[in-house]
C-alpha positions, 0 to 999 in steps of 0.5 A: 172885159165885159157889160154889167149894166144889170141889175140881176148880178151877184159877186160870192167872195168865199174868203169873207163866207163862213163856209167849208172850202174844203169840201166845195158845199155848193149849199153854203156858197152860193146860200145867200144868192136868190133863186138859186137852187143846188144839187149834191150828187157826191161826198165831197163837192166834186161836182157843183151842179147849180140851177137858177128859178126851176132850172135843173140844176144837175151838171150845172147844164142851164149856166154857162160855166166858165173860170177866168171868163173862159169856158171849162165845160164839156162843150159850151153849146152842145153839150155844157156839162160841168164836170170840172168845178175849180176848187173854193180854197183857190176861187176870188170871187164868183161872178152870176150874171142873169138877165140882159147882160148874160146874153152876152157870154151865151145862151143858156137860161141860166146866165153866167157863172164865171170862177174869178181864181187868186192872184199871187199878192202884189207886194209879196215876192212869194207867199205860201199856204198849206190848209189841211183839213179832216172830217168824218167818213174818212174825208181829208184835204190836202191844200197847197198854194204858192203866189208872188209878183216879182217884177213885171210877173205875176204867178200863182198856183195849187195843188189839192189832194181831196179823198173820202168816202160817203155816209152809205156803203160803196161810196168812196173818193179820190180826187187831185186837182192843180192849176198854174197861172203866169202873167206879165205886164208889157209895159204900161197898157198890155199884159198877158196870162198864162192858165192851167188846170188839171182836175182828175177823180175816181168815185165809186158809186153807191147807185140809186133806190127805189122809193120801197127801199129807201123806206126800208134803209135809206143808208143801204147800197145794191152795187158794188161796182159802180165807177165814175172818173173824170179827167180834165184839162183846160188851158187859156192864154189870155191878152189885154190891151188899152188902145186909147183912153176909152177903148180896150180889147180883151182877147182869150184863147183856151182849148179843152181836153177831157173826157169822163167815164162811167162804169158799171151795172147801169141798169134800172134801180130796181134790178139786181145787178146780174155780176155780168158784164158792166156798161161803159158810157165814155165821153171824150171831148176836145174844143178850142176857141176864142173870144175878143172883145173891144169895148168902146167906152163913151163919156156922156155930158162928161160922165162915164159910161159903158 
């Protein structure tokens, strides 16, 4: 469902990695990519932020981050903060597409990041998978899937319970993640997907330090009552057709509700928090779009082409 024609375009398939799915560290998954670059804000991989060739990576802002080939960023334009990163347990491949071809999907610098999720397996009426996995500072994963096809349907989905706290005091974790994906062949050339996902965590946050103090104990914490959440929700509804022999359509309609929230005493580094009242910086955010495709595909001197 879209132009590949580039020669700067890499697909990750966790399942072959020796990496820690578990925790999403965005350092192993993506460390064999050139000129990638990550950024590591939290304990246990609740936001990937990834950059490309000088890029800021934070947030992942300079990609267009979609899963499935839809968007799940705050606002795709205006403002493409990732807050929702899918969970690795649950991802098939990730797609990078840079150069030409990333025009596109968009126009951020970065190009494409595209989260492929798992399929239920195709021979298999239901199969089950529960992974749970422990670590130091108190960290436990909960991983729990279930996938099948059983006539025309295909259906997966998860549910992930992820907790712990961080290396430094006044670092701790909470985070639940789900998603349900339904699809249906209509008869030979047509099929349609059903996709939802819910993500949602608390952390608290230790705060930043200034260059002195991290000298002085790079492990030490001067707030006690910083908080950060996010709650997100993403839904698509996804159609593919085959028209003819050489044209297809593709067409995705999705809609995101959610919102993130911090709080705290969000002043400069370098003051004491006063233990008066916090800041509350609040970010709700509500977008719906689509996008078809119809691609046309030519045989030259009968050779395929795009």
């Amino acid at each position: 469902d879209g132009l590949y024609a580039a020669k700067k375009n890499e697909i990750i398939v966790p399942e072959e990695m020796s990496i820690n799915r578990a925790t999403n560290n965005g350092r192993q998954v993506f460390a064999k990519v050139p000129g990638v670059n990550v950024q590591e804000t939290d304990a246990g991989g609740l936001q990937m932020g990834v950059g490309v060739r000088g890029l800021d990576p934070k947030r992942t802002t300079n990609f267009n981050t979609r899963q499935d080939g839809y968007d799940i960023a705050a606002d795709a334009l205006g403002y493409p903060e990732s807050y929702y990163t899918p969970t690795i347990e649950a991802v098939d491949q990730i797609e990078i597409v840079r150069g030409a071809a990333s025009l596109q999907y968009g126009t951020q610098f970065g190009g494409l990041l595209n989260f492929k999720m798992k399929r239920g397996p195709a021979d298999k009426p239901i199969e089950v998978v529960s992974r749970q996995t422990t670590g130091s500072y108190g960290f436990f994963s909960s991983f729990n899937s279930v996938g099948g096809t059983v006539g025309k349907w295909n259906y997966y989905g998860y549910y992930q319970h992820k907790q712990g706290s961080g290396w430094r005091p006044n670092s701790f974790f909470n985070a639940k993640a789900g998603y349900a994906q339904v699809g249906r062949k209509l008869g030979e050339k047509w099929s349609i997907d059903l996709a939802y996902s819910h993500y949602f965590y608390i952390a608290k946050q230790p705060g930043g330090l200034s260059d002195r103090m991290f000298e002085i104990d790079p492990s030490q914490s001067v707030r006690t009552r910083n908080w950060f959440n996010v709650n997100w929700n993403v839904a698509d509804v996804t159609i593919n057709g085959k028209l003819t022999e050489n044209l297809t359509i593709n067409s995705k309609t999705f809609g995101v509700k959610a919102e993130r929230a911090a709080l705290g005493f969000l002043g400069n580094i370098n003051r004491v928090d006063t233990m008066g009242s916090r800041d509350l910086i609040l970010g709700q955010y509500l977008n719906v779009g689509n996008e078809t495709r119809l691609i046309q595909r030519f045989n030259i001197r009968s050779n395929p082409g795009a």
